[in-house]
N, C-alpha and C positions, 0 to 999 in steps of 0.2 A: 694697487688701486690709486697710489700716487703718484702716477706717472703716465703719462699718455704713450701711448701700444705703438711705438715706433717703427718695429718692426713688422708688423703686419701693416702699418701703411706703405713702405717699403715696397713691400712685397707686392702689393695691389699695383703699384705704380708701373713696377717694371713690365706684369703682365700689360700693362696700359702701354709701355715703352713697344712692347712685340707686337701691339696691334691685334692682340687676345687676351683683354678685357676677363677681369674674373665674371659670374654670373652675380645677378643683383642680391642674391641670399647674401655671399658676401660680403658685399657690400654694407645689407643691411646688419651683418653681425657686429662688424667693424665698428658701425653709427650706432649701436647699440651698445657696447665696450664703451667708447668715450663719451655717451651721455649718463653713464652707471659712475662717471668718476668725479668725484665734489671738487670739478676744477672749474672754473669759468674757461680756461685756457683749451680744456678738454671739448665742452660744447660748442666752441670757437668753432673748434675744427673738425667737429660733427656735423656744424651746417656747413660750412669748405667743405667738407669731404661729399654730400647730397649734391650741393651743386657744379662741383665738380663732378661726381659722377653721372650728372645731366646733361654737362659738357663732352664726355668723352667718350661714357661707355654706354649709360642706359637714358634716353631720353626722356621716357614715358615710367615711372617711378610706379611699383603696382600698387595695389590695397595695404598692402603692409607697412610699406616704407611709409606710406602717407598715416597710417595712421600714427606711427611712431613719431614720425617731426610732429603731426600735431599736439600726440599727447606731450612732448618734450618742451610745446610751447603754454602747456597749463602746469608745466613741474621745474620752476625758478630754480637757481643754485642757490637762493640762500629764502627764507622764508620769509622775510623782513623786504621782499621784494614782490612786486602784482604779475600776474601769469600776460601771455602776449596774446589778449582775444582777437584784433585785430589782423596777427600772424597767422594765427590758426583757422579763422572765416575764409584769410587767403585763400590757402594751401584746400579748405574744404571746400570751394568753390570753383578750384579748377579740379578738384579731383572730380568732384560730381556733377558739372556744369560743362566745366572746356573736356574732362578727359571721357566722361561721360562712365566714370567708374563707377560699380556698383558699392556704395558702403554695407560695411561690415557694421555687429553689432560696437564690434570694437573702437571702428572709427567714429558712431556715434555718438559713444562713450569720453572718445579724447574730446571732440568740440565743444559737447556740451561740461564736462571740465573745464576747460580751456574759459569759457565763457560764464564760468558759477564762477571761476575762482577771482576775476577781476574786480570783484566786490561793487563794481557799476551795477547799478539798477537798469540800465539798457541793455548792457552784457548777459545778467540775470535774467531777463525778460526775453532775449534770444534765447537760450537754454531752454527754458521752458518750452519755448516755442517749436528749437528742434526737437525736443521728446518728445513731442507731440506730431509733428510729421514722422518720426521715428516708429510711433506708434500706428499711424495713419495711411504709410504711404504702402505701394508695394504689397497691395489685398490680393488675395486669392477670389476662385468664385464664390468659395463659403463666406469670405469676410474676414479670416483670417488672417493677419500682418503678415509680413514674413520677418520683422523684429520684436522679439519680448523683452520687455526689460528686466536686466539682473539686477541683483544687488548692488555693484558698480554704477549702475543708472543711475538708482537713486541716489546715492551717496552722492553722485557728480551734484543731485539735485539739490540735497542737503547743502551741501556748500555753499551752493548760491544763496539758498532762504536764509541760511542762518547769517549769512555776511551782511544780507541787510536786512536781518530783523524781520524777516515774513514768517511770524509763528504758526501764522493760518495754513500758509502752505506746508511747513516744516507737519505740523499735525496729521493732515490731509496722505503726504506722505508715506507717514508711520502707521494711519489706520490703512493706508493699501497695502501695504505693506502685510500687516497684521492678517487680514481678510484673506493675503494668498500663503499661509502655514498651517501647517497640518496641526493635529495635536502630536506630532512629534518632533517639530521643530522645526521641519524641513519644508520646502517649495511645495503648495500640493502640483503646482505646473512641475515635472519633475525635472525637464528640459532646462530649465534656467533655474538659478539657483537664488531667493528672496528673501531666503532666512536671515532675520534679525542677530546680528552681530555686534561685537561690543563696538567697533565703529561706527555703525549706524545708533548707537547710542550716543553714544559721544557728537555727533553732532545735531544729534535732535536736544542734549543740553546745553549745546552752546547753544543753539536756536532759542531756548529758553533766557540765559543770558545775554542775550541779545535784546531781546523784545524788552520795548517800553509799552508797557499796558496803557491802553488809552480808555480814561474812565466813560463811557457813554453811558449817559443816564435812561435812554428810550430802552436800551437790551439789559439793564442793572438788573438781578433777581429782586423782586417785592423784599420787603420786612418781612417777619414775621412776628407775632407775639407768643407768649407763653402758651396759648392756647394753640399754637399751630395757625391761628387767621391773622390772615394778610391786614396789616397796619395801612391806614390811608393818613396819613399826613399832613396831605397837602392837598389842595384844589386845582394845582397846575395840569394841564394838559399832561406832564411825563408821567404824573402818577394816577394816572384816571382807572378805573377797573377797566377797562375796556385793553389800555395798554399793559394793567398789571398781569391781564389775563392772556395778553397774547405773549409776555415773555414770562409766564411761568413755568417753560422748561429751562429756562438758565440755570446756570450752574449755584446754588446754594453759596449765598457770603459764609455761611460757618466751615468751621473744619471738621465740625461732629457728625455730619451727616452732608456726602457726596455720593450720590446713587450714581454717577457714570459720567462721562468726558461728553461735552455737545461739543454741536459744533461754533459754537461761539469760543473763540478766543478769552483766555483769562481776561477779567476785565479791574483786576487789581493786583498789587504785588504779592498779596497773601491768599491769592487765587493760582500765581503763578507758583509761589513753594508751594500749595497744596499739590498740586497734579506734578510737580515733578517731584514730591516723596513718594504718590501714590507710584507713579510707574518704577522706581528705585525698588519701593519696597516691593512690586509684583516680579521683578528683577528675583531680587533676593529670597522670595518663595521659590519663581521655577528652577533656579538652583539650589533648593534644600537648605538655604541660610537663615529660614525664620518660617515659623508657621502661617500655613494657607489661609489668612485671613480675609482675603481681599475677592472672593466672590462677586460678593453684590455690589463691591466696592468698583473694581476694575475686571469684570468676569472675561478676560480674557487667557486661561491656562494656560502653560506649556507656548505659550508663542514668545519669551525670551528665554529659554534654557539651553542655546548655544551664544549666549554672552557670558564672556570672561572678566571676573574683577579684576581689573587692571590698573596701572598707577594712573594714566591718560585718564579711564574711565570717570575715574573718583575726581583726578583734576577738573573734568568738566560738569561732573553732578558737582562740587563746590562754586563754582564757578557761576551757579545761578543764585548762591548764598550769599557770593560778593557782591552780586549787582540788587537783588533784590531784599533781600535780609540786614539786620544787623551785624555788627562787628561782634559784638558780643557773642551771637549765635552761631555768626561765621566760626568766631576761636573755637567752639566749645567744638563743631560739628570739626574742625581741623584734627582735634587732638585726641578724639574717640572715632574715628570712622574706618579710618586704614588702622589702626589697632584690633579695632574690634573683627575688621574683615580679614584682619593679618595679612594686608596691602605692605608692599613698603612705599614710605615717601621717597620723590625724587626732588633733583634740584629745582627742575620746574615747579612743584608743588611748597617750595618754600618760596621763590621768588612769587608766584601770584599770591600767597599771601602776604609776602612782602608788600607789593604795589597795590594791595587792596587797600594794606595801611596805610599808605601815604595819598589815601581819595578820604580821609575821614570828617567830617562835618564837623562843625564847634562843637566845643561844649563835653559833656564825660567822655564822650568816644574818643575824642583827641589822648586820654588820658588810657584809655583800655587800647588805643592801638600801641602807645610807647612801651606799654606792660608788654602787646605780644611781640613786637618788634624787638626790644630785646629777648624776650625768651627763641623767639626764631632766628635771631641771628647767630646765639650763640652753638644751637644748629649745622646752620648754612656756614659757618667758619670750617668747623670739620669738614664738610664738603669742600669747602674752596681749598682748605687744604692740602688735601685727598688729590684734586685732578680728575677725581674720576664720576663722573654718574652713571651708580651704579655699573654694566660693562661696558660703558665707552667712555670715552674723556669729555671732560666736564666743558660744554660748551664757553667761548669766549664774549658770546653773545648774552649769554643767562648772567655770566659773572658781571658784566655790566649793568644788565639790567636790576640785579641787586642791589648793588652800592646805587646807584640812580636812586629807588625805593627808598633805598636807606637815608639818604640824604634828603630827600624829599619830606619823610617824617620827620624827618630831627628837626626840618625848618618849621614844619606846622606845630 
């Protein structure tokens, strides 16, 4: 896998030298070998190899191939690098436009990828938009699409929301999501496959780490007093009964009492860790890790009990503790959470706490982060050691961004 497939380009050639061209499957396996291999050198000569085989043997590339340059153009060789939306609108434009090919669900899949993963807010907004013709186009006389979206879909979808911080949509998502599971986990569509996975978790918490709560005073839930009545304050227009009473279904400022997810967006930081403990801990029921408490809380059963505890997982439920939480609360939630789920941490999982300590505000935290930063580094040494994360080799990328971290706090 280090080394590009010399021989079977060879071999393609020669049949191109007799003037009998291999068939475009070929072709496609060939382009498929050198973009599976973590070379830049490799993907070089995956798009060489496409347009040259445009030049000699197959002019008119089918559904397949196209979908595969596209998706190759939402999956960078290194992650520290933006997908080619641009490349991919190409290639989806003469397929469907000049070549007049029918897309597959597949190929809708790559574009709208291709188009979340540039983290543009116009690119984003395309995506949407093709899920939506994806959804739309191509009716039957019943009304019926002839594409449903899978699980893939959304996820492509996910990406976009969560890169630029659209909770509303990232939510919106997860409750379609939710609406199409059965009580056994699965699609009740049986045809496509919707069920909630720990990847689609995983990026519905980075969507929460993402989001910067914008406090609007018009949609705030009312006070309340000891007596359970709405407290009036003030004489301003935001707090008048007329408007306390039109946003009395917002979501409750306390955390003792949340009867269920609206659709309004958290509209504070301790609005946002409420609902991402709440979906954690309904997480941690439908897979038998703590009792059924969450009924009236989150009455949605059995629709995540094909999510797996994973290191990634927990990376990204922490993840909304660094941005919106304390440091304090971040360590403690660090050093009980994959203990207690019998997670192991990875190298990733010490570097983001690493760089969460070196974002620390004045004042005691400067003092609680240098506590956890040495106690994590002494950690992450054995790693770096080692070479290894966990079965694969310890990226050269992560070990930079350590020492970075590290050195960052030692200045603050």
């Amino acid at each position: 896998m280090d080394a590009i497939p010399t021989a079977a380009l060879q071999v393609l050639h020669n049949y191109e030298l007799q003037s009998n061209p291999a068939p475009m499957h070929t072709y496609t396996s060939v382009i498929t070998s050198l973009f599976s291999r973590p070379l830049s050198s490799a993907r070089a000569q995956a798009w060489d190899l496409f347009f040259h085989m445009r030049y000699v043997a197959h002019s008119q590339p089918d559904v397949l191939l196209y979908t595969l340059m596209i998706r190759a153009c939402a999956s960078p060789i290194s992650s520290g690098r933006s997908s080619e939306p641009e490349r991919a609108l190409d290639l989806w434009t003469e397929m469907t436009v000049d070549r007049r090919i029918m897309p597959t669900t597949g190929a809708y899949n790559a574009v709208i990828l291709a188009c979340a993963k540039s983290g543009l807010r116009r690119y984003v907004s395309e995506a949407f938009r093709l899920a939506k013709e994806m959804l739309d186009s191509h009716r039957d006389a019943e009304g019926r699409g002839a594409f449903r979206p899978d699980r893939k879909t959304f996820c492509a979808l996910l990406e976009g929301a969560k890169r630029v911080g659209d909770l509303a949509r990232a939510r919106w998502i997860l409750a379609e999501m939710v609406r199409g599971v059965g009580p056994d986990g699965y699609s009740l569509a049986g045809e496509v496959d919707t069920s909630i996975n720990e990847e689609v978790m995983m990026h519905i918490f980075h969507a929460y780490a993402a989001y910067n709560p914008p406090f609007v005073r018009s949609i705030a839930p009312p006070e309340k007093d000891a007596s359970g009545e709405v407290e009036n304050k003030s004489t301003t227009p935001e707090s008048s009964p007329d408007v306390l009473e039109a946003t009395a279904s917002g979501p409750p400022a306390s955390e003792d009492v949340y009867p269920t997810f609206t659709h309004i967006p958290p509209q504070s930081r301790q609005e946002v860790l409420h609902e991402v403990r709440t979906l954690f801990q309904r997480i941690l029921a439908d897979l038998g890790e703590q009792d059924n408490e969450l009924n009236e809380t989150l009455p949605i059963e059995y629709k995540f009990q094909h999510v797996t505890l994973t290191t990634r997982l927990l990376n990204s439920y922490l993840a909304v503790f660094y941005r919106h939480s304390s440091l304090e609360e971040s360590r403690d939630m660090f050093w009980k959470l994959y203990d207690e789920l019998g997670v192991e941490r990875g190298a990733r999982t010490y570097v983001e706490a690493l760089e969460r300590c070196g974002r620390t505000r004045k004042g005691r935290e400067r003092q609680v982060a240098a506590q956890f930063t040495e106690e994590l580094w002494n950690k992450w040494e054995a790693i770096e050691e080692s070479k290894q994360d966990g079965d694969r080799p310890l990226s050269p990328r992560l070990v930079e961004r350590a020492h970075t971290a590290l050195m960052r706090t030692s200045a603050l």
